[in-house]
N, CA, C and O of each residue as an XYZ file, in Angstrom:
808
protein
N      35.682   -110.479     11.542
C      34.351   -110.187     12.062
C      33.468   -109.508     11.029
O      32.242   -109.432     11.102
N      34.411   -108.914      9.837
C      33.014   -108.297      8.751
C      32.821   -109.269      7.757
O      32.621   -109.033      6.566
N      32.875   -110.157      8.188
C      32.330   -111.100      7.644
C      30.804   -112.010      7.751
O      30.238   -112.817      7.013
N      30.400   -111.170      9.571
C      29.481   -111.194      9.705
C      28.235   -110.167      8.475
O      28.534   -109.451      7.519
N      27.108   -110.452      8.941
C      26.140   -109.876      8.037
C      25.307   -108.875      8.789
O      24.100   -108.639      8.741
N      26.597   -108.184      9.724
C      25.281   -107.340     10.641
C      25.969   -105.643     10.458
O      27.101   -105.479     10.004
N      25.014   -104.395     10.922
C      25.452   -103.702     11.111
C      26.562   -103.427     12.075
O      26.777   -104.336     12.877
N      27.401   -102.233     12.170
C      28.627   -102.146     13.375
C      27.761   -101.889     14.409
O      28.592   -101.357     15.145
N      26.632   -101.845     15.108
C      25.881   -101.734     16.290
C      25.611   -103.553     16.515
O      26.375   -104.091     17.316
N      25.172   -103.923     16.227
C      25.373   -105.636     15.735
C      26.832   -106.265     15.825
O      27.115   -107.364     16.302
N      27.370   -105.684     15.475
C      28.876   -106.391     15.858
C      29.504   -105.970     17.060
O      30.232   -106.757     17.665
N      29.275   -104.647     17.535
C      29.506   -104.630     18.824
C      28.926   -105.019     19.934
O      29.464   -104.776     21.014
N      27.862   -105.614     19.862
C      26.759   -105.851     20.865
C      27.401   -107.120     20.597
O      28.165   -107.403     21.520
N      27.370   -108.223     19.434
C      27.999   -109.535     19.881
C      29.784   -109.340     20.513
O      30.041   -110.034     21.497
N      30.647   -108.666     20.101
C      31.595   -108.451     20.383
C      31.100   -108.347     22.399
O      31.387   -109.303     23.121
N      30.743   -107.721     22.690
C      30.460   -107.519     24.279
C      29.779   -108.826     24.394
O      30.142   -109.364     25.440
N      28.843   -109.628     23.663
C      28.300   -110.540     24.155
C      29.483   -112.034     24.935
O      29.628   -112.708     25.955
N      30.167   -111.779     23.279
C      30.921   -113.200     23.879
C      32.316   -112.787     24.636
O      33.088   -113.745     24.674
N      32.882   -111.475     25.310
C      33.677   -111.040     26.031
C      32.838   -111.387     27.293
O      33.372   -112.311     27.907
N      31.687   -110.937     27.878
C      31.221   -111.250     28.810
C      30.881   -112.361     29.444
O      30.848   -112.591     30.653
N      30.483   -113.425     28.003
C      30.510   -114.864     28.513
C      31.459   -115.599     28.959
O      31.345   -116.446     29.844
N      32.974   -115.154     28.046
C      34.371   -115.258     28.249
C      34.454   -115.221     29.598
O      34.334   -116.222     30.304
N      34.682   -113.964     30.057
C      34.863   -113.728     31.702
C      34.183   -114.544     32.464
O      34.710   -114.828     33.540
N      33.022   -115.067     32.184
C      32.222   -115.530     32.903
C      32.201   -116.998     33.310
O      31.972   -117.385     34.456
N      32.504   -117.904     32.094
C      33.173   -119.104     31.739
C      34.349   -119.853     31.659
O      34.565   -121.048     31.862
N      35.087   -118.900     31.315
C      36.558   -119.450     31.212
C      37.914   -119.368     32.146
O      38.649   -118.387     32.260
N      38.056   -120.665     32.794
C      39.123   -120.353     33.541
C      40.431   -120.705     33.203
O      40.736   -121.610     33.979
N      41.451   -120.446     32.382
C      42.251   -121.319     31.755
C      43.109   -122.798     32.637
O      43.602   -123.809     32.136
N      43.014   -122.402     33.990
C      43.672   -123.461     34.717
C      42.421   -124.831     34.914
O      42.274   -125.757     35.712
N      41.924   -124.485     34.093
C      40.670   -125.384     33.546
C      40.670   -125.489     32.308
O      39.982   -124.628     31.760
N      41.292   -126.381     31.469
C      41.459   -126.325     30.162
C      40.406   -126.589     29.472
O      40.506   -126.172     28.318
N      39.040   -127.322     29.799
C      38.227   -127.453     29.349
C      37.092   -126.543     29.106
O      36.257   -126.522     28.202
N      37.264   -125.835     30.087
C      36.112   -124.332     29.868
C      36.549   -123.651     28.173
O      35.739   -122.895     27.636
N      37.896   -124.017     27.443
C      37.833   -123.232     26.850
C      36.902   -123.568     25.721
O      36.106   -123.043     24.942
N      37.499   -124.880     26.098
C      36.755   -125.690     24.731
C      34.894   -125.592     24.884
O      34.208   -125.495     23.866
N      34.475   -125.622     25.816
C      33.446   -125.820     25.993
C      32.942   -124.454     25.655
O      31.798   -124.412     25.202
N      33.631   -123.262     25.803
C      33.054   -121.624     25.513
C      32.850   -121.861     24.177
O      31.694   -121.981     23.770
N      34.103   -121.977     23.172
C      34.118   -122.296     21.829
C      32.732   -123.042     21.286
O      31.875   -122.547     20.554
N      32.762   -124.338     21.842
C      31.128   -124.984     21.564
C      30.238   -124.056     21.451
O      29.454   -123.636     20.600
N      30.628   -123.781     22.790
C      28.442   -123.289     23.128
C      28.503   -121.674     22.214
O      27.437   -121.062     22.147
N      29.576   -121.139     21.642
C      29.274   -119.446     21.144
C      29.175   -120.055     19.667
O      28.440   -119.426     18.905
N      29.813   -121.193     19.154
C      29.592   -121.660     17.387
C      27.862   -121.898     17.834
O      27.032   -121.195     17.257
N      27.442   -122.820     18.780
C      26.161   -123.064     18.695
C      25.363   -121.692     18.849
O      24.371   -121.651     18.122
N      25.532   -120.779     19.481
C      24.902   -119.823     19.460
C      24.931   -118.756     18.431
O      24.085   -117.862     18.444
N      25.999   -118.820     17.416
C      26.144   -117.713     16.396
C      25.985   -118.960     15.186
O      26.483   -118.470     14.172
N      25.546   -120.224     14.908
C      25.205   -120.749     13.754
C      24.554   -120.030     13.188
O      24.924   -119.743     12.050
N      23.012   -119.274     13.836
C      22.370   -118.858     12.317
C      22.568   -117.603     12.081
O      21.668   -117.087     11.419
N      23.626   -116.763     12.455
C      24.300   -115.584     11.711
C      24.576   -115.568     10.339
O      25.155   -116.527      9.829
N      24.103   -114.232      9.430
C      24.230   -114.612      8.405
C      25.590   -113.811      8.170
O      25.942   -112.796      8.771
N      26.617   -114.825      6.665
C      27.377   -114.155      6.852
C      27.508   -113.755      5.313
O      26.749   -114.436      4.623
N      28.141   -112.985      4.707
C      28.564   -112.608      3.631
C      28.929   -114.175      2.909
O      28.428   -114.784      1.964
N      29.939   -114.450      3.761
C      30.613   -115.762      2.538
C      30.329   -116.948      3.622
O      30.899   -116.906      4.712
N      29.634   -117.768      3.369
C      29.241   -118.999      4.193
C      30.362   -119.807      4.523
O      30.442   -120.327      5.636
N      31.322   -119.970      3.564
C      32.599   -120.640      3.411
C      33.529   -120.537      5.090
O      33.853   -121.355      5.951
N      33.671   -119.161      4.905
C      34.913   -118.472      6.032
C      33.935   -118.744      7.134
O      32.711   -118.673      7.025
N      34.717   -119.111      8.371
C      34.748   -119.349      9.485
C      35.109   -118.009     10.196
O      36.029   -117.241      9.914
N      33.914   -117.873     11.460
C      34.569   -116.684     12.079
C      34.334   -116.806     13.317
O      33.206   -116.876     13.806
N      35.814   -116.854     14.171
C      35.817   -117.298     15.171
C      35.471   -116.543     16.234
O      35.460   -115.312     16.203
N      35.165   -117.251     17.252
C      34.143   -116.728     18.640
C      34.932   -116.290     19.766
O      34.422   -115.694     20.715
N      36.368   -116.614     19.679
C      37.591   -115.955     20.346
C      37.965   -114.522     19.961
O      39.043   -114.156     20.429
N      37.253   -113.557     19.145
C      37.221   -112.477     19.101
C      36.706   -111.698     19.543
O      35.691   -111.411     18.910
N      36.895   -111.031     20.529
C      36.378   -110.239     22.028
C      37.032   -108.821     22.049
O      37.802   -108.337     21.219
N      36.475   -108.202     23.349
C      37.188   -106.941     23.586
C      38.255   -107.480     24.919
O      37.982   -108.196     25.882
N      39.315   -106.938     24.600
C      40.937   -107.291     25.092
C      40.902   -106.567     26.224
O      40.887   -107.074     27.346
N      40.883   -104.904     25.902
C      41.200   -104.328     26.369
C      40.178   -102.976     26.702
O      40.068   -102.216     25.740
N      39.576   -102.662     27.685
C      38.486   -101.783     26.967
C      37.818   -101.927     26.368
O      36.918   -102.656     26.788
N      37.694   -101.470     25.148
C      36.796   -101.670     23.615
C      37.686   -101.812     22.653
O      37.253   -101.551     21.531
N      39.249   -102.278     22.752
C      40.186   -103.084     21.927
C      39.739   -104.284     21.643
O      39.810   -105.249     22.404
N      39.333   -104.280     20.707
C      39.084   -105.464     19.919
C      40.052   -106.658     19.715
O      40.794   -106.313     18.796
N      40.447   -108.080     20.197
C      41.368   -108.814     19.867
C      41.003   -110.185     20.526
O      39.909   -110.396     21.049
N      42.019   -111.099     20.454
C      41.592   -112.250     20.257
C      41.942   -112.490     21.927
O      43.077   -112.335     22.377
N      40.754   -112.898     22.762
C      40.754   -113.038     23.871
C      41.723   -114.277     23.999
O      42.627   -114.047     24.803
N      41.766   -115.237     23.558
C      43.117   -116.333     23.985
C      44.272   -116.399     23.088
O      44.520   -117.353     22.351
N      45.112   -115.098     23.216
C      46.279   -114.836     22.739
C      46.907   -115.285     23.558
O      46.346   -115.445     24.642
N      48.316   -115.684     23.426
C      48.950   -116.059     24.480
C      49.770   -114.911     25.483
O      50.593   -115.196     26.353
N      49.204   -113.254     25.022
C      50.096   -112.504     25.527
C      49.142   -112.478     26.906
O      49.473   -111.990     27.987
N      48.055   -113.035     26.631
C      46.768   -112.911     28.185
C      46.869   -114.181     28.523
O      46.975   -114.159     29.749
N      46.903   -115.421     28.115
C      47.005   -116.942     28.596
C      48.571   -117.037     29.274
O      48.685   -117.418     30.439
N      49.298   -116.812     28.783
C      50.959   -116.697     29.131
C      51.140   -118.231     28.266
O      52.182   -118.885     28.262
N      49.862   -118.612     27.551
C      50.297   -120.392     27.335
C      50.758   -120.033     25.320
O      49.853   -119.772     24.527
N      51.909   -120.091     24.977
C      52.266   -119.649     23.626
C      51.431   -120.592     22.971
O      51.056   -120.162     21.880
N      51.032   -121.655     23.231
C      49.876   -122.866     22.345
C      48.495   -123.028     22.648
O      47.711   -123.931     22.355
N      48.263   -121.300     23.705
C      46.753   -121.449     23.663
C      46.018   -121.270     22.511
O      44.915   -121.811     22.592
N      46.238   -120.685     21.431
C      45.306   -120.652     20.415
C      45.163   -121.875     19.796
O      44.461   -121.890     18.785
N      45.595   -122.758     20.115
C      45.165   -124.362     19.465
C      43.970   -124.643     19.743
O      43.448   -125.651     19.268
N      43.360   -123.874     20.498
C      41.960   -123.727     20.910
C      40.920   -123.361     19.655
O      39.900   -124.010     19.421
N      41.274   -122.442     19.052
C      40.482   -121.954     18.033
C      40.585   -123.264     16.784
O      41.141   -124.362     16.795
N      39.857   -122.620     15.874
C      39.324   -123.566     14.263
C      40.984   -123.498     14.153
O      41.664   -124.406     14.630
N      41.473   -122.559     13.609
C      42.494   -122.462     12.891
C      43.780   -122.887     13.740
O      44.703   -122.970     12.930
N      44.126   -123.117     14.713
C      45.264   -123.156     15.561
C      45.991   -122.152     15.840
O      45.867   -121.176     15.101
N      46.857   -122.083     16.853
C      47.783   -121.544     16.770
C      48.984   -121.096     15.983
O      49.589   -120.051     16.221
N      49.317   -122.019     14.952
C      50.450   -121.522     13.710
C      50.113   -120.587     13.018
O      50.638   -119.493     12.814
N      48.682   -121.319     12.447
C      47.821   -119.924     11.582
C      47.322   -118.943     12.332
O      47.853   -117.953     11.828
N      46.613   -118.545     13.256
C      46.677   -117.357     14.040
C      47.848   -116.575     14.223
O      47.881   -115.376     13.947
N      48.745   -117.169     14.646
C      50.048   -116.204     14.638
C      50.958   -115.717     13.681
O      51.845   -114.866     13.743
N      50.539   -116.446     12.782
C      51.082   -116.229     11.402
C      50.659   -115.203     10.254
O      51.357   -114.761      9.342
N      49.401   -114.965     10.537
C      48.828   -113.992      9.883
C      48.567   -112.766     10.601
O      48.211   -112.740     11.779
N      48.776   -111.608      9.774
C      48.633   -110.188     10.212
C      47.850   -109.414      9.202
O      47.580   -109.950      8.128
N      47.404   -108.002      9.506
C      46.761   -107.688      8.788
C      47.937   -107.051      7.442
O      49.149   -106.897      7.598
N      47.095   -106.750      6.080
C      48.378   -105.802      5.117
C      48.438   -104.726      5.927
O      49.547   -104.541      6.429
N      47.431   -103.818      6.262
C      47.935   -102.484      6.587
C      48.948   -102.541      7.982
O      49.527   -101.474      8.185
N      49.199   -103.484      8.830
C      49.942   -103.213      9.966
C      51.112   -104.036      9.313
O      51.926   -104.203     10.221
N      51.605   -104.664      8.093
C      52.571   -104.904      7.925
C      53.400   -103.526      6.909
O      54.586   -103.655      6.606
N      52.911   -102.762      6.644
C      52.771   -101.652      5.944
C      53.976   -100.755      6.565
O      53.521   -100.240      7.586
N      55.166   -100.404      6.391
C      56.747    -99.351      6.623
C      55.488    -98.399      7.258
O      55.557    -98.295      8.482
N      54.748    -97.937      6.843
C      53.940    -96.750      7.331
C      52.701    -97.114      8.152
O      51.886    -96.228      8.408
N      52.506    -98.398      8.591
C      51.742    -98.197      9.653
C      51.602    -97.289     10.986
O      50.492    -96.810     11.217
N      52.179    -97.149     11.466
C      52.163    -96.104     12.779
C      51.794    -94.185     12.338
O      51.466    -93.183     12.973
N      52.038    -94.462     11.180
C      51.658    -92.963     10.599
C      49.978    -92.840     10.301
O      49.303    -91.896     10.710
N      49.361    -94.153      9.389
C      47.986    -94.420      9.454
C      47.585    -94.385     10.815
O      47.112    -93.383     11.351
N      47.721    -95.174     11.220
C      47.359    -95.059     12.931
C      47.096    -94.283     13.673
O      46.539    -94.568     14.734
N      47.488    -92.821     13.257
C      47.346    -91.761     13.926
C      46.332    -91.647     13.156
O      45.361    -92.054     13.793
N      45.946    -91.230     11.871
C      44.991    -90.852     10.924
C      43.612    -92.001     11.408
O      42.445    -91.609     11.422
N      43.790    -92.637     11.572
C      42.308    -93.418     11.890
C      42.388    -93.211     13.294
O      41.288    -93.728     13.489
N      42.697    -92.945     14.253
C      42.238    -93.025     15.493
C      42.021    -91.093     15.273
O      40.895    -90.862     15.714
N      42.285    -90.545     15.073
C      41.755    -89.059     14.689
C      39.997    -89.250     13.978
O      39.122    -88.403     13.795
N      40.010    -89.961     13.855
C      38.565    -90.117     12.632
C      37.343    -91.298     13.550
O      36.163    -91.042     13.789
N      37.886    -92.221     13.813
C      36.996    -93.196     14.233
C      36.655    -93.097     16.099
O      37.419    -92.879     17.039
N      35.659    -93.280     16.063
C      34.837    -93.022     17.467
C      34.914    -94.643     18.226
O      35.235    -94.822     19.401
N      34.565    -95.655     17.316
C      34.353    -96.797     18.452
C      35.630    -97.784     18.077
O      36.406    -97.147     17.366
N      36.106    -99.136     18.324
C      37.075    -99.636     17.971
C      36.138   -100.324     16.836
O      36.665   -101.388     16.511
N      35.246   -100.153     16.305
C      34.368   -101.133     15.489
C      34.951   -100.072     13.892
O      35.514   -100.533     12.899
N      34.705    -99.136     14.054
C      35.187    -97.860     13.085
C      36.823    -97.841     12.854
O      37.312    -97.588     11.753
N      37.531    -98.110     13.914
C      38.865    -98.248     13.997
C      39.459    -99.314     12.981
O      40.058    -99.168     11.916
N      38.998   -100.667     13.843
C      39.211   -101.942     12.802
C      38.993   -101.909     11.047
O      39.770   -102.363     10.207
N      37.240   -100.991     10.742
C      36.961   -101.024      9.182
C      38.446   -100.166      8.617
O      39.134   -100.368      7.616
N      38.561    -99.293      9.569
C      40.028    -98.358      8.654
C      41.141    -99.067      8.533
O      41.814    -99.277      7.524
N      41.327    -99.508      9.886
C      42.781   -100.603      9.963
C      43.007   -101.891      9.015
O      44.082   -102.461      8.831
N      41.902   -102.185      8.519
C      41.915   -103.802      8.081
C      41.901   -103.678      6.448
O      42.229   -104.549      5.641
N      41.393   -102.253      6.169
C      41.043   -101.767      4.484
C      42.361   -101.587      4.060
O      42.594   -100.385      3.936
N      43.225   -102.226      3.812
C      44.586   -102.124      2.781
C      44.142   -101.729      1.701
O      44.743   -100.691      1.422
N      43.396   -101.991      0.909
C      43.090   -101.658     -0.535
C      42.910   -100.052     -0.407
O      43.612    -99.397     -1.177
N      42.043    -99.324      0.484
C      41.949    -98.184      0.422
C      43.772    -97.400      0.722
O      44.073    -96.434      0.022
N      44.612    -97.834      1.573
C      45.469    -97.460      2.068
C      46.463    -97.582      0.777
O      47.282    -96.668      0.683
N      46.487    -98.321      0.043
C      47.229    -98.828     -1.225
C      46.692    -97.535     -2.315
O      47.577    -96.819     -2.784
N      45.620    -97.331     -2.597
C      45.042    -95.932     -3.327
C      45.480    -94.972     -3.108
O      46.014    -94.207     -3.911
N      45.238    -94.741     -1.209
C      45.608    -93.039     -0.981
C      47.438    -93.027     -0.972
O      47.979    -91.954     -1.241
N      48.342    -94.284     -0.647
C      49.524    -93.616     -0.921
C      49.981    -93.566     -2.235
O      50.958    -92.904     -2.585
N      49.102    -94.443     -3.173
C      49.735    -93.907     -4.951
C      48.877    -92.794     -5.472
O      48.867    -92.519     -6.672
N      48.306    -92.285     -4.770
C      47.444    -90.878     -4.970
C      48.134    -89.849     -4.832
O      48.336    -88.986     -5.687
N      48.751    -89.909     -3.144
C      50.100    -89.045     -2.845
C      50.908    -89.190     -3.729
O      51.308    -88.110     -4.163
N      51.434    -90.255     -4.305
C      52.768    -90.253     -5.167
C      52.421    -89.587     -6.806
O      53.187    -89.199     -7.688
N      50.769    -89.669     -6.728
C      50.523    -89.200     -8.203
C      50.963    -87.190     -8.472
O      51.307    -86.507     -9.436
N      50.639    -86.889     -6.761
C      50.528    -85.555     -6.540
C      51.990    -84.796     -6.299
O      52.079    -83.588     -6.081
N      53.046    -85.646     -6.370
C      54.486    -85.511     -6.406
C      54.876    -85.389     -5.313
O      55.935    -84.788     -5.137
N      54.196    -85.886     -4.282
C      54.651    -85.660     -3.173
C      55.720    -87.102     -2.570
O      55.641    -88.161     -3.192
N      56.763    -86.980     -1.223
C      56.937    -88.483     -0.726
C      56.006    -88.790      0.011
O      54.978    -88.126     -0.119
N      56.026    -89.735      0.892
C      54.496    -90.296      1.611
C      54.485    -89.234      2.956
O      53.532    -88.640      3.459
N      55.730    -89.237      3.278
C      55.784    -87.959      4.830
C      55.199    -86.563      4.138
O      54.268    -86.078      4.781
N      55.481    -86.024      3.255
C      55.344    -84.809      3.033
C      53.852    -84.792      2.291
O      53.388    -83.658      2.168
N      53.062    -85.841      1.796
C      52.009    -85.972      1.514
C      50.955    -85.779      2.392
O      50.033    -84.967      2.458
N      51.350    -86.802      3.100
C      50.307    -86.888      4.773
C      50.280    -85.789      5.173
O      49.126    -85.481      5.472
N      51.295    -84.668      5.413
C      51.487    -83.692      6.386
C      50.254    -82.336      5.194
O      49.464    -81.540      5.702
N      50.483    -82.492      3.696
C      50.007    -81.533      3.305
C      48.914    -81.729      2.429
O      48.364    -80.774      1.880
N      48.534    -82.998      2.248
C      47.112    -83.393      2.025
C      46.326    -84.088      2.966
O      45.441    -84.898      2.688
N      46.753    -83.671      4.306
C      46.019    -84.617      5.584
C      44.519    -83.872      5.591
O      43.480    -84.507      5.774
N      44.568    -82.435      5.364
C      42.687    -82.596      5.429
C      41.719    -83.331      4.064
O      40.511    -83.548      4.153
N      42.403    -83.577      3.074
C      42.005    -84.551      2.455
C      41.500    -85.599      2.436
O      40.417    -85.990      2.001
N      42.690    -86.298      3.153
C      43.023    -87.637      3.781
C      41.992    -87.944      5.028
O      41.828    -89.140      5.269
N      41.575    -87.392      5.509
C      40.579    -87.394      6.254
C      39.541    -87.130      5.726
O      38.668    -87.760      6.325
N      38.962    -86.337      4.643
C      37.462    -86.625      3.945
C      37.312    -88.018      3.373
O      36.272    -88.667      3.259
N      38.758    -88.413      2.977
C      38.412    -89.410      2.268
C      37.959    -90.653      3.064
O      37.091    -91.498      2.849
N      38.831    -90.472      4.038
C      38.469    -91.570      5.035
C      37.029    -91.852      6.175
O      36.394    -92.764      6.705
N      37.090    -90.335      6.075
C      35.464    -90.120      6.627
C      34.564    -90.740      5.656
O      33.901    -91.755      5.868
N      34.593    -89.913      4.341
C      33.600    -91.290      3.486
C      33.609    -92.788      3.584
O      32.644    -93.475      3.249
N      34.694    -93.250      4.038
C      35.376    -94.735      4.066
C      33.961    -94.931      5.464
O      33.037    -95.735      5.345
N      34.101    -94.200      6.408
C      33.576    -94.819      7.226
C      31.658    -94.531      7.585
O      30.777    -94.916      8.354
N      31.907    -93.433      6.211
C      29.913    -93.026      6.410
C      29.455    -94.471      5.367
O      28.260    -94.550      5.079
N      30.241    -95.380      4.923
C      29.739    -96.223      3.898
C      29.578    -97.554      4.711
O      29.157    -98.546      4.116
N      29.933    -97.631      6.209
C      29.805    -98.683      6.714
C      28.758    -99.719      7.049
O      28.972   -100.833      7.527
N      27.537    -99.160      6.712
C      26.311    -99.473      6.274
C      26.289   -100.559      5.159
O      25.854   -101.694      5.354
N      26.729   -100.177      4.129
C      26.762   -100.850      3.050
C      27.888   -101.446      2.807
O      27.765   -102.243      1.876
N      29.177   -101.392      3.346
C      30.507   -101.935      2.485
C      31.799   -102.240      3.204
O      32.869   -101.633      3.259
N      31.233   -103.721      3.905
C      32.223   -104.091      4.470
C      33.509   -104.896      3.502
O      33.319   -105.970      2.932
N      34.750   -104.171      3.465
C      36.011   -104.873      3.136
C      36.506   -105.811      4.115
O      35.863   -105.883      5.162
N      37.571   -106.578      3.972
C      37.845   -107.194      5.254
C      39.452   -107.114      5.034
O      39.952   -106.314      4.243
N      40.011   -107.789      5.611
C      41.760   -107.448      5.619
C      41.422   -108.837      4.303
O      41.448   -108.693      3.081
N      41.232   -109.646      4.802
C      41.124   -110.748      3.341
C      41.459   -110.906      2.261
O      42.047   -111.723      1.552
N      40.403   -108.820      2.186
C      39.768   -108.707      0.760
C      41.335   -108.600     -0.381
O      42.357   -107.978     -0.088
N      41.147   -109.240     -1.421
C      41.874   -108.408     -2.346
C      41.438   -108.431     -3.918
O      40.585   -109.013     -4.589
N      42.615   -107.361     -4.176
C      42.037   -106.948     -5.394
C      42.058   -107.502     -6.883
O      43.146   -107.944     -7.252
N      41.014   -107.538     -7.780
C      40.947   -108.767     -8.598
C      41.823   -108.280     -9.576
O      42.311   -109.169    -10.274
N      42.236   -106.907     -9.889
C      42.926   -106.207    -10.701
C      44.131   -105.619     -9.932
O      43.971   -105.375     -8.737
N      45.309   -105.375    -10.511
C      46.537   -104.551     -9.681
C      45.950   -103.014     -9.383
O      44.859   -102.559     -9.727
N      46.776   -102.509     -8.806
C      46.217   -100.869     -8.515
C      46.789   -100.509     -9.624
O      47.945   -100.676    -10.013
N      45.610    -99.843    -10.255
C      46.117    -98.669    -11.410
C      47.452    -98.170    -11.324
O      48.231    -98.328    -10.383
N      47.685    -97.426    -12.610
C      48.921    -96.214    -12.762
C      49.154    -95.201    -12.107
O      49.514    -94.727    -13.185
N      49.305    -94.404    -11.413
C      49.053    -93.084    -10.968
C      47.881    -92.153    -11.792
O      47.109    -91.365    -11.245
N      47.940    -92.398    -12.979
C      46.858    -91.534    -13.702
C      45.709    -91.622    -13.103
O      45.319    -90.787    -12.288
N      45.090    -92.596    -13.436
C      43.849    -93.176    -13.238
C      43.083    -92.836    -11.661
O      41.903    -92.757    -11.320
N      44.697    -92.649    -10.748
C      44.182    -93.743     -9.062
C      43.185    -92.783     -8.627
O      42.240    -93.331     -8.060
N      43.098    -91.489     -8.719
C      41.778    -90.876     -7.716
C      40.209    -91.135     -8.567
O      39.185    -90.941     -7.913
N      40.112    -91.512     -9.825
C      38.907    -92.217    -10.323
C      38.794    -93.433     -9.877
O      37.805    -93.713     -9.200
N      39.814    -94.448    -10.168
C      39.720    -95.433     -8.902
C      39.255    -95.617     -7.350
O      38.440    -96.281     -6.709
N      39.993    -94.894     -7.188
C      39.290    -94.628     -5.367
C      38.246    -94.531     -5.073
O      37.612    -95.236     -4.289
N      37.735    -93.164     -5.976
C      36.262    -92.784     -6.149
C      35.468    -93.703     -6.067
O      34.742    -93.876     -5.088
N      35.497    -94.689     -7.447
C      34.840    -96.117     -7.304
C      35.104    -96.761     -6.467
O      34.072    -97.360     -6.166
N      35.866    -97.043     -5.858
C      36.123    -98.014     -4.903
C      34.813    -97.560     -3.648
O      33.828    -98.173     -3.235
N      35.437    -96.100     -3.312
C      34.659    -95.547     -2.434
C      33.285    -96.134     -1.852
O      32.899    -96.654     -0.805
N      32.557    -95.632     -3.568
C      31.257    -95.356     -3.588
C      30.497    -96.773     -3.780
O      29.299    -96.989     -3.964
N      31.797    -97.834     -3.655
C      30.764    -99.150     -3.693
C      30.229    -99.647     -2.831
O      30.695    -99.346     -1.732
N      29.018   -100.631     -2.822
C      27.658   -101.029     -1.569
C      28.300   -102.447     -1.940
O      27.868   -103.476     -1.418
């Protein structure tokens, strides 16, 4: 979704848009509503501008749960394991891909750290999906001699400025889980000048 070209007030307002049409349209024991939702939300989000014209961004991305952000025809809500054949990409590739940071030994430890920090699930996702930043702050910890448990625990008010900047830049600098990096991550020397830059880019 940051692939769209809008602010996070803009992405949540379409995010509610096409959840509501969802509900409104789609009955799955009607297989055709789905297809037909799919139509009519590509026709309605064609002239969105997006960062990369290329990537496709699909209209099956809704709020799940609340203001959980996720892919309204998963099959854990359809019960149908081949409903996402619905979308551009199918079902193989949808299920096949995950984000880096939730494949990450230390995901559930981040997890706590961004839901401490972020207010909407729109703020949640920019933290969750930024691997590159998450790849910095744990060779940052390792630069500071710490292990990654004993890092978190004693540079966590850190870890939270830093990430607060991560998310006052959302204006200007959407990453996406996608994104990667054109260079390896630095040495330990280097990594908090790195970051810095990384940070401070629009």
């Amino acid at each position: 979704m940051f692939n769209l070209d809008m602010k996070p007030e803009g992405i949540k307002n379409l995010l509610a848009d096409r959840t509501s049409q969802f509900k409104e349209s789609v009955d799955f024991k009607v297989r055709h509503t789905v297809a037909e939702f799919r139509q009519n939300r590509e026709r309605i989000e064609s002239e969105l501008s997006k960062k990369d014209e290329t990537t496709y961004n699909c209209p099956f991305l809704g709020y799940v749960e609340n203001e959980k952000i996720g892919c309204m025809i998963h099959p854990i809500y359809t019960g149908d394991p081949k409903s996402q054949n619905f979308s551009f990409y199918g079902a193989s590739i949808c299920q096949g891909y995950d984000c880096k940071n939730k494949e990450r030994p230390t995901a559930r430890v981040w997890e706590e750290f961004f839901v401490k920090l972020a207010t909407t699930s729109v703020e949640y996702s920019h933290l969750a999906s930024d691997h590159i930043l998450i790849g910095y702050l744990e060779l940052w910890i390792q630069s500071k001699g710490y292990s990654l448990a004993e890092g978190l625990e004693i540079l966590e008010p850190e870890i939270l400025r830093i990430l607060k900047k991560r998310l006052e830049s959302l204006e200007s600098f959407y990453p996406t889980s996608f994104e990667i990096l054109s260079d390896p991550l630095p040495d330990c020397s280097s990594i908090q000048t790195r970051m810095e830059e990384y940070l401070s880019k629009s």
